[in-house]
C-alpha positions as CSV (number, residue, x, y, z in Angstrom):
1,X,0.0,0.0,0.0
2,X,0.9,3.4,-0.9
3,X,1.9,6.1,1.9
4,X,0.1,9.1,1.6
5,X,1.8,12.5,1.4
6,X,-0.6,14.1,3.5
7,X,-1.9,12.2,6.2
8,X,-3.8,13.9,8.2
9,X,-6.9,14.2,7.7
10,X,-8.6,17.7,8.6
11,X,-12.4,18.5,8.2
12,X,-15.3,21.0,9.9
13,X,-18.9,21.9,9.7
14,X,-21.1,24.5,8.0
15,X,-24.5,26.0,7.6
16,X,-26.2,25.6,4.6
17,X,-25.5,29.1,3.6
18,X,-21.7,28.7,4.3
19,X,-21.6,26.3,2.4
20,X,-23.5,27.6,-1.0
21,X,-21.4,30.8,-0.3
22,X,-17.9,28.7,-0.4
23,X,-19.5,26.8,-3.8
24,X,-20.3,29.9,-5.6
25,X,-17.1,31.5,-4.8
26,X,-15.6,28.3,-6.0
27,X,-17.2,28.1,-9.2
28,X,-16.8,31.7,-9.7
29,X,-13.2,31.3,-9.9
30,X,-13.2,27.5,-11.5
31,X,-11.2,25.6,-8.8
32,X,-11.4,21.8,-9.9
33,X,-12.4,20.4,-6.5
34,X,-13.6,21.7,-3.3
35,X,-10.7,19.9,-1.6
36,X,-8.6,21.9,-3.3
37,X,-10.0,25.3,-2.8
38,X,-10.5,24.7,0.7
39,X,-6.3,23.6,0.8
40,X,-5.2,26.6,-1.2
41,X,-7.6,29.3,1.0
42,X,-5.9,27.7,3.8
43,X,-2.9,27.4,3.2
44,X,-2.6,30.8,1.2
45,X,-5.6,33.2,2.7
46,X,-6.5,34.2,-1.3
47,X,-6.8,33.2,-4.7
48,X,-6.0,35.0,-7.4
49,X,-7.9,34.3,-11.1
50,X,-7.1,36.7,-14.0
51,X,-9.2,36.9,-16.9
52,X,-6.6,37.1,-20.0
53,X,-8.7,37.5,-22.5
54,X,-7.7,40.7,-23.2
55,X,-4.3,39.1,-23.8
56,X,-5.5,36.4,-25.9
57,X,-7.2,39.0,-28.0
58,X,-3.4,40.5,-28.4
59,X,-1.9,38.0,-29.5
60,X,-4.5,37.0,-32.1
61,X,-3.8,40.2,-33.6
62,X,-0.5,40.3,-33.3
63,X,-1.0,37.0,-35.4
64,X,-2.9,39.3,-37.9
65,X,-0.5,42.3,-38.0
66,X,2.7,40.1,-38.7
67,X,0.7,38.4,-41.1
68,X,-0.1,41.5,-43.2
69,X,3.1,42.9,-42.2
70,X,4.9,39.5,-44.4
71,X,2.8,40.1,-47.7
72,X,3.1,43.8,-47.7
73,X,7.4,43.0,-47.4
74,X,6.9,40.0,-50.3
75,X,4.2,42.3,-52.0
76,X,7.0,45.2,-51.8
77,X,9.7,43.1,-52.9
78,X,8.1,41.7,-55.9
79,X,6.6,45.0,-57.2
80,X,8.8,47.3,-55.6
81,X,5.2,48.9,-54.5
82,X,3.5,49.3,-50.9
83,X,-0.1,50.4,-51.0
84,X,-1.1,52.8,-48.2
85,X,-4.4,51.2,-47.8
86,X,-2.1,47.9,-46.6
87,X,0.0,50.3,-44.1
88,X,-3.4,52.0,-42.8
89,X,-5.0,48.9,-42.0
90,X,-1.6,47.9,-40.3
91,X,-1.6,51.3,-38.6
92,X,-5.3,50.0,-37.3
93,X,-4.6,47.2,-35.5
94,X,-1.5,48.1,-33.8
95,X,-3.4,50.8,-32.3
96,X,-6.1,48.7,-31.2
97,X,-3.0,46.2,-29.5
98,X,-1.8,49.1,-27.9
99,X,-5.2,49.7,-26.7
100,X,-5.5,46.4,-24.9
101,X,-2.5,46.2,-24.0
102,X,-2.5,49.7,-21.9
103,X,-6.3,48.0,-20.6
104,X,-4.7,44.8,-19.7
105,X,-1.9,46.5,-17.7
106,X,-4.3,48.5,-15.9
107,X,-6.3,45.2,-15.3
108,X,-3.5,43.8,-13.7
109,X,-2.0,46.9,-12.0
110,X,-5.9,46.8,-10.0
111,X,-5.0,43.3,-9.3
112,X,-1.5,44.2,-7.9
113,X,-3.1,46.8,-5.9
114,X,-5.8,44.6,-4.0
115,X,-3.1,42.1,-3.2
């Protein structure tokens, strides 16, 4: 038989309404199991959950922008022509990257500051 790492085994009671309160907080942040949101509140006092989809968003269009960026260089090579609709539409997106990224920072700068 195995040993376990953690032997000791460590429980307590609660009301009804503890107990919904500790499941909604848990499935507002999507811990896996109570067990383990129980250990980690325990053992740390706080949880921290970031929602990066602001950052997700950035990196699909940096995806996009370097993209576009690689047929405007072939386009230019070929035809020794750049089209400024091309470099306006490139000019687009990276301003809306820099926009999330200065929201995301601020995002996490609010999370910084709570903790």
């Amino acid at each position: 038989m195995q040993k376990l790492k953690r032997s000791i085994n460590m429980g307590f009671r609660v009301t009804q309404e503890e107990y919904d309160l500790i499941m909604k907080r848990m499935d507002e942040i999507g811990f896996p199991s109570t067990r383990s949101y129980l250990l980690k509140m325990a053992l740390n006092g706080h949880i921290f959950t970031l929602d990066l989809d602001d950052v997700r968003e950035c990196t699909r269009l940096l995806r996009i922008l370097s993209n576009n960026l690689n047929q405007i260089a072939k386009r230019a090579n070929e035809t020794g022509n750049v089209y400024i609709t091309d470099i306006a539409d490139v000019k687009a997106r990276l301003d809306e990257i820099w926009h999330l990224q200065d929201k995301t920072i601020k995002s996490l700068t609010k999370v910084l500051e709570v903790a």
